[in-house]
C-alpha positions in Angstrom: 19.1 -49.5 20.9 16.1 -48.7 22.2 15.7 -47.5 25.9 15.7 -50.2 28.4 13.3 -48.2 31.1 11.1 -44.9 30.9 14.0 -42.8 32.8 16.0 -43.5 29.3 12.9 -42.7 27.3 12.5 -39.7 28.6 16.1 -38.5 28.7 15.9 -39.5 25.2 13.3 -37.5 24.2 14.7 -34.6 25.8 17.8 -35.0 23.7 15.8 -35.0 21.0 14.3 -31.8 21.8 17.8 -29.8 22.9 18.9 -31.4 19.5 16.3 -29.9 17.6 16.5 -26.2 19.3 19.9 -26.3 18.8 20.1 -27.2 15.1 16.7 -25.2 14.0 16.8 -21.9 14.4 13.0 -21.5 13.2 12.6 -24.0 16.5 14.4 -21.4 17.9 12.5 -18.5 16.9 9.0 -20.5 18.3 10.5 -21.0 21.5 11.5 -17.7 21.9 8.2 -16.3 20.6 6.6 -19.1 23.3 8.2 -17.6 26.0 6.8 -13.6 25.1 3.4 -15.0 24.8 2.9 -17.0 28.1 4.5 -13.9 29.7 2.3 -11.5 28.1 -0.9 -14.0 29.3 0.8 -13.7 33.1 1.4 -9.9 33.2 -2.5 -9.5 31.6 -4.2 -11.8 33.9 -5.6 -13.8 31.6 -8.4 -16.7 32.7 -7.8 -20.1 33.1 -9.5 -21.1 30.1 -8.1 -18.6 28.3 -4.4 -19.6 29.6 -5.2 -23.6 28.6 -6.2 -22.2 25.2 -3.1 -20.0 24.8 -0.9 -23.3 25.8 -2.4 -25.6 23.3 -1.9 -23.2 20.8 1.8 -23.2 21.6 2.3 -26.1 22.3 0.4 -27.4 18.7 2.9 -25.1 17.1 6.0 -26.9 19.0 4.5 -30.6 18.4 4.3 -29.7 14.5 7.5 -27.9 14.5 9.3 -31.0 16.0 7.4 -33.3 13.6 9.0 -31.2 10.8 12.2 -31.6 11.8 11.8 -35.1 12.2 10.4 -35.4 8.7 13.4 -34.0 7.5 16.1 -35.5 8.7 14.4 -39.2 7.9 13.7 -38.1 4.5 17.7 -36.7 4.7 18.6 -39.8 5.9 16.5 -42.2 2.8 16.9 -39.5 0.2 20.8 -37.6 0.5 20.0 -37.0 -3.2 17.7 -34.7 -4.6 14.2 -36.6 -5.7 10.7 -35.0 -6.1 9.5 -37.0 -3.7 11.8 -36.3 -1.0 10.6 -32.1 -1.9 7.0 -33.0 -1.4 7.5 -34.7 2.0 9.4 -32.0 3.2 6.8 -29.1 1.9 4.3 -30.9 3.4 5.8 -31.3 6.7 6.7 -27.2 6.7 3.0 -26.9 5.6 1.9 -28.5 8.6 3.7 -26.0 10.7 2.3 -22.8 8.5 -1.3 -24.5 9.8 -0.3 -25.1 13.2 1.2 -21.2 13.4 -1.8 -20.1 11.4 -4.2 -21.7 13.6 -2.3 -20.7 17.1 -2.5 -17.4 15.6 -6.0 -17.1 15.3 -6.2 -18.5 19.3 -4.1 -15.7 20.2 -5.6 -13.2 18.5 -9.4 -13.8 20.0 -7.9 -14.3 23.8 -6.1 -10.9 23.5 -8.2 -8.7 21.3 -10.5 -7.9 24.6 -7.2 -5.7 25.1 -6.6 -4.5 22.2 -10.3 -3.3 20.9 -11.6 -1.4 23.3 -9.2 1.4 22.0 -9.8 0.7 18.8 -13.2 1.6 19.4 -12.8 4.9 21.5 -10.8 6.0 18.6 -13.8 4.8 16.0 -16.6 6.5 18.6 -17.9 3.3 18.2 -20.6 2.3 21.1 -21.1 -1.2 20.1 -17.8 -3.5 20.4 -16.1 -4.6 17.7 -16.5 -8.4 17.1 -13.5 -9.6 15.1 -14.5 -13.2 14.6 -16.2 -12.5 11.4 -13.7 -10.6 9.7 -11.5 -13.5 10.4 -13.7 -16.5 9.3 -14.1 -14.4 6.4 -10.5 -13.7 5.1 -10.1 -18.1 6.7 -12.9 -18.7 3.8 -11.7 -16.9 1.1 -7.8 -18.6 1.9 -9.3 -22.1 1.8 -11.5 -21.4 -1.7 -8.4 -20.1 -3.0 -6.5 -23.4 -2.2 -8.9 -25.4 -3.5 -9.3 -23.4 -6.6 -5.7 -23.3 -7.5 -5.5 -27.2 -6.8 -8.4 -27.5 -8.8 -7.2 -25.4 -12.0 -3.1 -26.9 -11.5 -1.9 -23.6 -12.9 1.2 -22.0 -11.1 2.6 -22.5 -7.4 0.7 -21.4 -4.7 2.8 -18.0 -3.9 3.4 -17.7 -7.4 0.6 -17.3 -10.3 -2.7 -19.8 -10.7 -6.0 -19.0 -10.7 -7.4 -17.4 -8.7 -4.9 -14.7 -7.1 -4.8 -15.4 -3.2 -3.0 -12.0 -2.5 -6.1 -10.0 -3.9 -8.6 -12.2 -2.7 -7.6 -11.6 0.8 -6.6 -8.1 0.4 -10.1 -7.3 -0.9 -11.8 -9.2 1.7 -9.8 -7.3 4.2 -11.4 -4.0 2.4 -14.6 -5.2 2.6 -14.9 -6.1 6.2 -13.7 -2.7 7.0 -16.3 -1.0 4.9 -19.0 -3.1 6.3 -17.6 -2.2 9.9 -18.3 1.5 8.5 -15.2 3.6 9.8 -16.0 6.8 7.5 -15.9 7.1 4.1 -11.5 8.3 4.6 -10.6 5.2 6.2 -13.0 3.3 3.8 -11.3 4.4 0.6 -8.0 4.2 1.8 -8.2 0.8 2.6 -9.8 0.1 -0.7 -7.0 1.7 -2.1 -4.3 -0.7 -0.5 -6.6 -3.5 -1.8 -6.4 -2.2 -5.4 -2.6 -1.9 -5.0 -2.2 -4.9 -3.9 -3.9 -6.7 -6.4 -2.2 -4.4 -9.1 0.8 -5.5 -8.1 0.5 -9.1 -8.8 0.1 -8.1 -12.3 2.8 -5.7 -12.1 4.9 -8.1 -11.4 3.9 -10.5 -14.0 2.4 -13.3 -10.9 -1.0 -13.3 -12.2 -2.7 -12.3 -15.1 -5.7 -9.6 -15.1 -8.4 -12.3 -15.0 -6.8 -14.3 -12.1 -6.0 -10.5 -10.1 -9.9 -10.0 -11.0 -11.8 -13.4 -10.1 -9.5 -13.4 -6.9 -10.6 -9.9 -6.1 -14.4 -10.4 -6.4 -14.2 -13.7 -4.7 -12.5 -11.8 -2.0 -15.6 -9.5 -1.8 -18.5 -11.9 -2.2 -17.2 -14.4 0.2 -17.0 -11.6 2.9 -20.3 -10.5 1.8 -22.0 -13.4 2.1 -20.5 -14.5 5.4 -21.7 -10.8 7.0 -25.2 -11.5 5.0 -25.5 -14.7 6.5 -24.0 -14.8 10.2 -24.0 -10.7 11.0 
């Protein structure tokens, strides 16, 4: 029946809501993780527009979250058995809460990293501050040329084999934007170091084969490359 006034739509979508908390713990965990941030934004003083960026971030994360679960029980509902189809839909749904979280992520890391860098720095003896939006639109790049690269070859899952490998193309981008930043040749070869393993791993563990660890790890590297070449 559908609700006779907006009093009942409204008590109905708050049902829907409880519902959902109560019946997804990854729902749950958001909520939860909602509540930290906001109070972590009130205890640093953040600025308004800094505080309206941090609550669409959250509340992008909910909306998608919600949708997902919605998604699911329809496709629960039409589908009890297993079918292909009824996977996809429900991959794509949970994908669109990985881009929401991915993306809320990135929000929250630019509004707090004015509090979390200038240490960083002092400890670097750094004068000039460290801008971290490169790095990031870097590793962001390399990510999306992977996906559209593995969807392009159709080899493998997307956490599992394919060409190219994502784990060393970010892992090497990661190493490279540290080099750039020039921390001293220690800190430099260490993190090359955990790039290298990273990617060795991949083969290790029979994911990838050496030419996908490879092509991953120097697209890794020129993508960074070029995006310091270009915008630095």
């Amino acid at each position: 029946m559908k609700p006779d006034n907006w009093v009942e739509s409204v008590n109905c979508a708050i049902e829907g809501i409880i519902w959902a908390v109560s019946s997804q713990k990854h729902l749950r965990y958001h909520c939860f993780s909602s509540v930290i941030v906001l109070l972590l934004a009130l205890f640093l003083g953040l600025s308004a527009l800094d505080f309206i960026l941090l609550t669409f971030a959250v509340t992008l994360v909910l909306f998608a979250e919600l949708m997902n679960t919605a998604i699911e029980v329809v496709v629960d509902l039409v589908s009890p058995q297993f079918h292909p189809l009824a996977r996809r839909a429900k991959d794509v749904a949970a994908g669109s809460v990985l881009v929401a979280s991915i993306g809320a992520f990135v929000i929250g890391f630019f509004i707090f990293s004015r509090y979390l860098f200038p240490s960083l720095e002092m400890e670097l003896g750094r004068s000039e501050p460290i801008v971290p939006i490169l790095p990031t639109v870097s590793i962001l790049v390399a990510v999306f040329i992977v996906l559209l690269l593995k969807a392009y070859f159709g080899k493998g899952r997307p956490l599992s084999g394919g060409m190219p490998s994502g784990h060393a193309a970010v892992a090497f981008s990661v190493a490279t934007s540290v080099v750039l930043v020039q921390p001293g040749i220690e800190i430099s070869l260490l993190v090359v170091l955990i790039a290298i393993l990273v990617s060795y791993s991949r083969f290790q563990l029979r994911v990838h084969s050496v030419s996908e660890v490879v092509f991953g790890a120097i697209l890794g590297v020129l993508t960074t490359l070029i995006c310091y070449l270009v915008f630095n």
